[in-house]
C-alpha positions, 0 to 999 in steps of 0.5 A, spaced: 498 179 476 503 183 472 502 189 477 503 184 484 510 181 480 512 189 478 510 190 485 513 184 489 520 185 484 520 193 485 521 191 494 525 187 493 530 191 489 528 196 494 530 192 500 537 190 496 539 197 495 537 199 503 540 193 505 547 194 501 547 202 504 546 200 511 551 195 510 555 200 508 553 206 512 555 201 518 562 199 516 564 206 515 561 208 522 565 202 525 571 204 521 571 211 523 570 209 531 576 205 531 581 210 528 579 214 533 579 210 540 586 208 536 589 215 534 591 212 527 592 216 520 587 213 517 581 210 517 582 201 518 578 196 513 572 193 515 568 188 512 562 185 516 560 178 513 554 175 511 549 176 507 543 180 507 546 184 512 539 186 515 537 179 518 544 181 523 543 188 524 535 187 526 537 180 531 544 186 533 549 179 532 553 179 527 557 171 524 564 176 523 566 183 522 574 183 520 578 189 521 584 191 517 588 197 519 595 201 516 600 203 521 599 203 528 604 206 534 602 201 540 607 204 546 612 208 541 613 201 537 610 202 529 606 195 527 605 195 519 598 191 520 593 189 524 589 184 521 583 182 526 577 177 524 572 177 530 566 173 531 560 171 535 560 179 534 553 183 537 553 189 535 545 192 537 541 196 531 540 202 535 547 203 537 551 202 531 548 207 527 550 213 532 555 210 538 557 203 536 558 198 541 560 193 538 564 186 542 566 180 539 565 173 542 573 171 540 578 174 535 584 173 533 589 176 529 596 178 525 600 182 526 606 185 522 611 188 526 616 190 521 624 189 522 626 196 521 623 196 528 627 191 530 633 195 527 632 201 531 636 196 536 641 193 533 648 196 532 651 202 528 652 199 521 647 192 521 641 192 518 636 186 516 635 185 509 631 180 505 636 174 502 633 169 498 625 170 502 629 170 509 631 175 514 638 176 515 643 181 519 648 184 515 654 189 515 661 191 518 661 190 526 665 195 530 669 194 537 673 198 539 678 199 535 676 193 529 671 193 524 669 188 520 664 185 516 659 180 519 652 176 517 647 172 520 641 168 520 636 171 525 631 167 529 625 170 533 621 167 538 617 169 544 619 170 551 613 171 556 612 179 554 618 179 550 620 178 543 628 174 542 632 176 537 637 172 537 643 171 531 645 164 528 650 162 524 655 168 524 660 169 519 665 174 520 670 177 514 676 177 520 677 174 525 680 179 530 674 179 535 676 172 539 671 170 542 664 170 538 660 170 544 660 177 543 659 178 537 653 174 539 651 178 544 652 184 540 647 182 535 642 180 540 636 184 542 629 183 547 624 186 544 618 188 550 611 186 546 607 192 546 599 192 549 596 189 543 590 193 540 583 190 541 587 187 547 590 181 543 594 176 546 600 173 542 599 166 541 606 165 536 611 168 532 614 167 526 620 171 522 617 173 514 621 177 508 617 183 509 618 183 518 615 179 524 608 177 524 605 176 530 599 171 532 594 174 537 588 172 539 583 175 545 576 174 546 570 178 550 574 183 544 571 191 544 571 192 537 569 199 537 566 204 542 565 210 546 572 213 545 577 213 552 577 220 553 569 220 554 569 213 558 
C-alpha cells in the first residue's frame, strides 16, 4: 500500500511538473510568434490561464490567454502597450508547440498611445506635461511677430478613425493674438487612428497623466500564426 501511495504521489508530482513545462513552453512559443507577425523589439508577455494547463491543450480550447507587449510602431505611430485579454481561445495541441494558430472568440484591449506622439504635432515651443494627474499644453506660442506664454487643458475623443485633440480653457500671458480662435485652431490637432494590432477596434478613449488610452475590442481575434510573409 505504502509503494501504490510513493507511486500515485510520484505521478502526479510528475504530471505538475510536465504540466508547468508545457505551459511554459507554449507561452513562449506564442509569445515569439507574436513578436515576429508584429516586428517588435521585444518579446510581449503571455499569460494563458487556467489550471492544469493539460485538460485545455488536450481539448485545444483555452478560457483566456492575455498579451502584453512593449512599444509597438503601427503605421509610423509608436503605442507604449498593448494589453490584450482574449477569450474563448482554441489553439489545437499539434499546432501550438510548432506553428501555433491560435484564434480567440472575443478580446478587448488597452492601448496606451503615449503624448509625445501626440506632441510631434503640436507646435514649435508647446509640449504636454502632467499637472496635478492631468494632461495640459503648456509653453510660449508664436505668431508672426509675437510670442507668449499660453496653457490649457486638453480634451480627446473619438471621431470616426480619428483621435480629437482639442484645447480648453486657454490662458495666455499677453493678449496681443486678438482673436483666441486662433490660438484654439493652433493648438488643436486630428490625430488618424492607426490599424490596430490583432485587428482591434476602438470602442472609447480616455486622456490619463501618462498618455491617451485607447478601448478596443474585436472578435474572431487571430493571436498568433503563420507570419505574413509566409501566408
Amino acid at each position: 500500500m505504502r509503494k501504490f501511495l510513493v507511486f500515485v504521489i510520484f505521478v502526479l508530482i510528475a504530471l505538475v511538473i510536465t504540466d508547468r513545462g508545457l505551459h511554459y513552453a507554449a507561452e513562449s512559443e506564442i509569445s515569439a510568434r507574436v513578436e515576429q507577425q508584429y516586428k517588435m523589439s521585444s518579446e510581449p508577455e503571455v499569460t494563458i490561464g487556467g489550471f492544469p494547463f493539460l485538460t485545455q491543450a488536450v481539448s485545444g480550447h483555452y478560457d483566456e490567454i492575455r498579451i502584453v507587449t512593449g512599444a509597438i510602431v503601427v503605421e509610423g505611430v509608436q503605442l507604449e502597450r498593448v494589453d490584450i485579454i482574449a477569450r474563448d481561445v482554441s489553439a489545437p495541441l499539434s499546432d501550438l508547440m510548432t506553428q501555433p494558430s491560435v484564434v480567440a472568440g472575443t478580446a478587448r484591449a488597452k492601448v496606451m498611445l503615449p503624448y509625445s506622439e501626440l506632441q510631434k504635432r503640436l507646435p514649435e515651443g508647446i509640449v504636454i506635461e502632467n499637472e496635478d494627474g492631468e494632461p495640459r499644453l503648456s509653453g510660449d506660442l508664436a505668431l508672426g511677430q509675437y510670442s507668449t506664454p499660453v496653457t490649457a487643458d486638453l480634451e480627446v475623443a473619438v471621431e470616426g478613425k480619428t483621435i480629437a485633440v482639442t484645447p480648453s480653457d486657454i490662458e495666455l500671458g499677453q493678449n496681443e493674438f486678438g482673436d483666441m480662435g486662433i490660438v484654439e485652431d493652433m493648438l488643436q490637432m486630428q490625430v488618424p487612428v492607426p490599424e490596430m494590432p490583432f485587428g482591434l477596434e476602438v470602442t472609447s478613449i480616455e486622456a490619463l497623466p501618462n498618455g491617451v488610452e485607447v478601448s478596443a475590442e474585436a472578435s474572431d481575434v487571430e493571436l498568433a500564426g503563420v507570419p505574413a510573409t509566409q501566408r
